[in-house]
C-alpha positions, 0 to 999 in steps of 0.5 A, a space after each residue: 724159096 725151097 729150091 726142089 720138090 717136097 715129094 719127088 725132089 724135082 729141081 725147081 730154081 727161082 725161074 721154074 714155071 713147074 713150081 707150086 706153093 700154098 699159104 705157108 710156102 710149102 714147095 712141090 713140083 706141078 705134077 705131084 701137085 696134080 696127080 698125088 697130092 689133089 692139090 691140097 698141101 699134106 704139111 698144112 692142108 692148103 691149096 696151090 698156087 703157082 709160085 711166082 718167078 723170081 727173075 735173077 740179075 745179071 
């Protein structure tokens, strides 16, 4: 999991809810997704979805 933003640099850590990917696993936060990218990936061409959260143990 790519730990920030591909476009503004966000942190986004394995529990973000902010964090969204396409098929290739292409990482950008939820606002870049929605109000630059349109929600079609500039590296593939994908759409996204929400990344699913990866829950650490203690």
């Amino acid at each position: 999991m790519r730990p920030v933003c591909e476009h503004c640099n966000k942190a986004l850590p394995n529990d973000s809810g902010e964090a969204m990917i396409c098929a290739y696993d292409c990482t950008f936060c939820r606002t870049c997704v929605e109000t630059i990218l349109k929600n079609k990936c500039p590296n593939c061409g994908g759409t996204f979805e929400k990344r699913p959260v990866k829950k650490t143990t203690s």
